[in-house]
N, C-alpha and C positions, 0 to 999 in steps of 0.2 A: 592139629587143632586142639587137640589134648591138653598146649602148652600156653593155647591164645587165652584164655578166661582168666587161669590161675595167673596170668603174666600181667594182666590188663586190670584185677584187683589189687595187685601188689602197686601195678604206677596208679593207681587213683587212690590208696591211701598213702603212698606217697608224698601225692602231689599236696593232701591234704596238710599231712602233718608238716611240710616244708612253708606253708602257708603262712606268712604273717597277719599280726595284727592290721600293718600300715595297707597290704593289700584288701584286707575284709570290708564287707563294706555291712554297716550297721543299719537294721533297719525296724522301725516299731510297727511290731506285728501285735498282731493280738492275741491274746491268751486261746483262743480255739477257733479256726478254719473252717467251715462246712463250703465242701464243692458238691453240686448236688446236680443232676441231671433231670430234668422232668419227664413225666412219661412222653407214649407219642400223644400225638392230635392235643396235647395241651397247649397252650400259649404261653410266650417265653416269659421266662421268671424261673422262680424255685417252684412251681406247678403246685396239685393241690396236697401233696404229701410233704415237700420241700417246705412250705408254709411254715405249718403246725410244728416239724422239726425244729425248725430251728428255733423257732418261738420256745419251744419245750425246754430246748438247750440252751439260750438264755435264761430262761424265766428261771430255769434248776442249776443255773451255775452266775448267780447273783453276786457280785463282786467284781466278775472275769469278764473280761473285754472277744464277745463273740460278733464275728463278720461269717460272712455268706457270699458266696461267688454259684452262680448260676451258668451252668456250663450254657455256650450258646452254637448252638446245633439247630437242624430243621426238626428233628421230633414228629416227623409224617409217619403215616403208617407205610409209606411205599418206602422207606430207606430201608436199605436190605445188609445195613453193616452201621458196626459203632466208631469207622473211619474218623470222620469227622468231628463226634463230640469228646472221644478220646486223644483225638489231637490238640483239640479247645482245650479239654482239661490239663493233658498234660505239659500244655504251653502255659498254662497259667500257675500249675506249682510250679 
């Protein structure tokens, strides 16, 4: 097992640097990303702290092109794991 990690970073920078141009694919992103989770019992959106962040984060980085992504999850107080909104998130970076 020793051998699997250090084996498995070598073929994925690899893969990376054999990558061409013609395969990449371009895409316009915006200068800053916020993924933001809301607390529980809030209603979906960026909740009431996700709000004012980003708002913030715009309004102090004037120029730059910022989006927002609201993980979409239940947010109950009965979920007894971050299963599901960590999955949401990590499917959407």
């Amino acid at each position: 097992m020793k051998f699997a990690t250090p084996f498995s970073t070598f073929l994925g920078s690899l893969l990376v640097l054999l990558a061409t141009s013609t395969n990449l694919v371009k895409a316009d992103c915006s200068d800053v990303h916020v993924v933001f989770a809301r607390g529980s019992g809030e209603v979906a959106g960026l909740g009431i702290c996700g709000e004012p962040l980003v708002s913030g984060i715009t309004s102090d980085l004037s120029g730059m092109i910022v989006s927002s992504y609201a993980v979409d999850y239940l947010a109950s107080y009965d979920q007894t794991s971050a299963g599901p909104g960590a999955t949401d998130m990590a499917n959407h970076v």
